[in-house]
N, C-alpha and C positions, 0 to 999 in steps of 0.2 A: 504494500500500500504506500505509495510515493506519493506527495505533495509537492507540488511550486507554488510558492507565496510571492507573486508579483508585486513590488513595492513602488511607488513613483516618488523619487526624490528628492522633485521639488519644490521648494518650502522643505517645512518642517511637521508640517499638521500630520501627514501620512506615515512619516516615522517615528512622531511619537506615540500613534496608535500600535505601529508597532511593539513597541516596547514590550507592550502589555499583553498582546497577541501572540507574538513568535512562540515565549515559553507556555502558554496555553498550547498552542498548536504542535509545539514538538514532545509534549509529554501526551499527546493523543494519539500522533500516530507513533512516538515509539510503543506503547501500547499495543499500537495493531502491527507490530512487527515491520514497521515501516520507514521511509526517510521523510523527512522534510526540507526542500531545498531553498531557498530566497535568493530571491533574484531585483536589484535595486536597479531603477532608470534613472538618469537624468545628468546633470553637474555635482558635484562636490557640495553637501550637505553640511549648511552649520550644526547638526547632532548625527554626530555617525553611530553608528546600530552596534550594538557590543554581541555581536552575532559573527557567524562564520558564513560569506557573502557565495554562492555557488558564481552566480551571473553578475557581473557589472557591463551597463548598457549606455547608451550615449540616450536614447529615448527621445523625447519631444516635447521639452520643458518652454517656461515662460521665462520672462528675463523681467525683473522687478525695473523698475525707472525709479526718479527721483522727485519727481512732481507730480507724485497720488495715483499712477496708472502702470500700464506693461510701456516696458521699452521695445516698442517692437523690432526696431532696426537691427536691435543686438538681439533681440529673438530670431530672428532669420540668417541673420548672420551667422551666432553659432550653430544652426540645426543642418545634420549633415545628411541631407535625404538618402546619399547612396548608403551611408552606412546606417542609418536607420533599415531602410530594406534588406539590405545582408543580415540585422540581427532578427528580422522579423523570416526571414527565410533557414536561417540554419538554427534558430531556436527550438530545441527537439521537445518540443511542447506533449509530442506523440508518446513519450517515454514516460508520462505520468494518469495518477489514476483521475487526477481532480489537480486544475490552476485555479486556484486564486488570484482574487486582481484587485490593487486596493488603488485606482485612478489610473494603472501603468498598459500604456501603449504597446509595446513590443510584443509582450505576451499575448494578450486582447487578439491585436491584429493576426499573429501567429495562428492563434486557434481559430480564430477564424476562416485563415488562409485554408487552413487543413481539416477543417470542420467539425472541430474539439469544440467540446463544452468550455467556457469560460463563466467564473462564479466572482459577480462583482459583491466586495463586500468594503464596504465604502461607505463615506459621504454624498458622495456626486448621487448613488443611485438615488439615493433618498431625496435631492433636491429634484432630480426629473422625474419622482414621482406627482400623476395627477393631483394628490391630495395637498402637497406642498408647497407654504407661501409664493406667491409672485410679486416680482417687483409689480407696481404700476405701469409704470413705459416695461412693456415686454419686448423683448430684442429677439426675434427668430433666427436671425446669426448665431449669439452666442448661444443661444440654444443649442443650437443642430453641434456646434462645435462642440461642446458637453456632450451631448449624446454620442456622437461617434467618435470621438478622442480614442475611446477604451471600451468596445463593443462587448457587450456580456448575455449568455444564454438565461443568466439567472443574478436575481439581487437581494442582498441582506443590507439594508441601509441604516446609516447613524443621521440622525439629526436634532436638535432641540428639544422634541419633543415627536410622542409619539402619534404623527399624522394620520398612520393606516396602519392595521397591520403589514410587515414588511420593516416598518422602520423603529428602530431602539433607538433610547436615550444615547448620547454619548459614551464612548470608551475614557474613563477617566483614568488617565496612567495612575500606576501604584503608588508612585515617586508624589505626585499630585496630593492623592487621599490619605497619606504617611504624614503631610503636612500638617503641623497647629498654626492658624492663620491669627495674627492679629492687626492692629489699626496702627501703625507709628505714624501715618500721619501724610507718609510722600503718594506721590500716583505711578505707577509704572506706564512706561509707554513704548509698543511696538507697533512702528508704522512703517515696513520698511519697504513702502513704496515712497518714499520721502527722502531725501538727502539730508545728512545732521545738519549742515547750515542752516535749512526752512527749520528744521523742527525746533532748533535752540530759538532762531528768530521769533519765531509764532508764540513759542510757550513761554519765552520773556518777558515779550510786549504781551500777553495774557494776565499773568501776575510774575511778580517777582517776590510775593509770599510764599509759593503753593512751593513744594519743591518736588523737583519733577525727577525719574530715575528713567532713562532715555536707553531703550538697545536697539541698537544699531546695525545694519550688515553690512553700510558703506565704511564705519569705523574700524581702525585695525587696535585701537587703546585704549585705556580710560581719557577722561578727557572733564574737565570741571568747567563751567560756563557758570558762575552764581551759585544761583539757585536750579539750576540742571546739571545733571549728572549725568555723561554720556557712557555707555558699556560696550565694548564688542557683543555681537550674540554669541551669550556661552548659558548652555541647557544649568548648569547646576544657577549661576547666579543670577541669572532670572527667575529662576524658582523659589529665591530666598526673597530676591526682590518683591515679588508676587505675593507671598503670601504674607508681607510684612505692610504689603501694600493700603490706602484708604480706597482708592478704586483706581481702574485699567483703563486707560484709552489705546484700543488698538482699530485694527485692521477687521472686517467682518468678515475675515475665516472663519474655521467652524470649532478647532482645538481651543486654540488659544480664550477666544469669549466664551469656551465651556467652561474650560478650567478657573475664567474668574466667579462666573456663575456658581460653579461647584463650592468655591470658598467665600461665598458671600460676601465678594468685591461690587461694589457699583462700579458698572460699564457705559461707556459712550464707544463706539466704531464708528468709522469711516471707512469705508466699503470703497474698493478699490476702482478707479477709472474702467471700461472697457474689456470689466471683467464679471460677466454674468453668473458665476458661483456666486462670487460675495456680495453681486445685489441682490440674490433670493435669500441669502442669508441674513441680509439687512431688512430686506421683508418680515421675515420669519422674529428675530428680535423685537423689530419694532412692534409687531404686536404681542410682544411677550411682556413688554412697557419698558425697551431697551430704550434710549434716545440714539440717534442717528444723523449723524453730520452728512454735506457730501465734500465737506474739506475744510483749508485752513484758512481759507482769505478770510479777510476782516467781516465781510457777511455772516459766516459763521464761528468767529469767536464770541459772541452775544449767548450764541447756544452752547457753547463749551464754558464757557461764565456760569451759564446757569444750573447746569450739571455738576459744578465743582459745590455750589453753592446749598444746592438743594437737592441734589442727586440721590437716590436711594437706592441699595442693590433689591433685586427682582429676585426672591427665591424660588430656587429646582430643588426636583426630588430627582438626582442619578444615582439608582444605587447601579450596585457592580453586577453586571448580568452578563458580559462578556464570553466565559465559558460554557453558560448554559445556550447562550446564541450560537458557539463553534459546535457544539451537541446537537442543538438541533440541524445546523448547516450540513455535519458531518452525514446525519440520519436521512436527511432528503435526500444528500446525493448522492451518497457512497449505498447507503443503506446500512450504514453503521449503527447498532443499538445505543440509545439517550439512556443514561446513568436514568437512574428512577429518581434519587433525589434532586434531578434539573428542575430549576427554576424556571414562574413562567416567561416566556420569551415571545421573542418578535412572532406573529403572522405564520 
């Protein structure tokens, strides 16, 4: 009984679901007397997986910019079509009982190519589920492009909340829920469709009370601006940052605004330019009573004033249901027998 766990790279939202997954999934199938391989797409990841990599792939990533959107230019620029096709052609996808796909391209297509089952178990699925917030302006672009980025025969999705059967709460890493959160006082903030200049700029001229803890992927050091605080992105001290945190201004991913959810941070997001995941996700917050910027010009620091001021975190229930999800996943496709004492789970 073989597994390939397809990882997609880029960002960090996908591997830190990992985390929490891979040791669930390989104490299941060595169980069933079997392997579990992983197989990572994309660039060079600010949290590398403390795992044994079978595949490393070039994939079909996005390239952050510095003013709230994708860079496209350098998105095309690094994506190497030939060698994307060669890894979607000699990827012996055939050689397993069940792929797994958490957003990653290579695989996806692979099985496709060769008419394998591919099992999305992801965020994405959940967001192009019908039952699923929508932005207002709906973009049929980015749409089709989410849908067929990472084609899948079957889906286990995560998202906010439970829309339909099919989709669970969040995967909350371990590292996460091990956390005792309290209040010191400062904001953490990951925006890193932003350049550090704008964002010391912006949250300066915001207050120069509030004191801001700033991570960064354009940054290579610490760096002191006043009252901001700038970090390299590094997984442990964000985590400290985080949970010491009074509340989170990030990005409307779907990891990161869980995780402060989960520790009863007050959240504000800004949802990235030209990037139809994170305005369904900003959908989907906002009526959870998230507040929701679409940036940092002077139009909207009035609404970021008032969030620092008055802002209250929105509480979830995520308990951990993660292994009894793999249990059920396992039992549909494989026909592998569910522990009895599995919890109730997705659809």
């Amino acid at each position: 009984m073989n597994i390939l766990y397809a990882i997609q790279g880029t960002g960090n939202g996908h591997l830190m679901r990992a985390l929490d997954i891979v040791p669930l999934l390989q104490a299941r199938v060595a169980a069933l007397g079997g392997q579990l391989d992983l197989l990572v797409s994309g660039p060079p990841a600010d949290l590398p997986l403390p795992f044994p990599i079978r595949y490393r792939v070039g994939g079909m990533g996005f390239l952050f910019g510095k003013k709230g959107g994708i860079n496209f230019v350098k998105t095309f620029r690094q994506f190497n079509s030939a060698g994307f096709v060669h890894d979607i052609r000699h990827l012996p996808v055939e050689s397993y009982d069940l792929v797994l796909n958490d957003f990653e391209p290579v695989s996806a297509w692979a099985c496709r190519l060769r008419h394998r089952p591919c099992v999305a178990l992801s965020h994405q699925s959940a967001v192009l589920h019908p039952a699923a917030p929508r932005p207002k302006d709906e973009d049929p672009a980015g749409r089709a492009v989410l849908r067929h980025y990472a084609p899948s025969t079957a889906q286990y999705g995560f998202h906010f909340q439970e829309y339909a059967p099919g989709i669970s709460t969040p995967v909350i890493r371990r590292q996460v829920r091990e956390l005792a959160p309290t209040d010191e006082g400062h904001y953490t903030v990951y925006l890193p469709a932003f350049d550090e200049e704008t964002l010391v700029k912006r949250l300066r001229y915001l207050s120069r009370t509030v004191q801001w803890e700033v991570f960064s992927k354009h940054s290579q050091q610490p760096a002191d601006y006043g009252n901001v605080r700038v970090w390299p992105v590094s997984g442990g001290d964000f985590l400290q940052s985080l949970a010491r945190a009074r509340g989170v201004l990030c990005g409307a991913g779907f990891e990161t605004p869980a995780e402060a959810l989960y520790l009863g941070k007050k959240l504000l997001v800004i949802p990235m330019k030209q990037q139809y995941e994170q305005q369904c996700n900003a959908a989907a917050l906002a009526d959870m009573g998230v507040p929701v910027v679409r940036g940092l010009k002077d139009k909207h620091l009035d609404h970021i004033d008032d969030w620092l001021h008055r802002g209250r975190p929105v509480p979830v229930d995520y308990p951990d249901r993660t292994g009894a999800i793999l249990d059920q996943l396992l039992a549909e496709q494989l026909g592998v027998s569910r522990p009895r004492q599995a919890a109730r789970i997705i659809g």
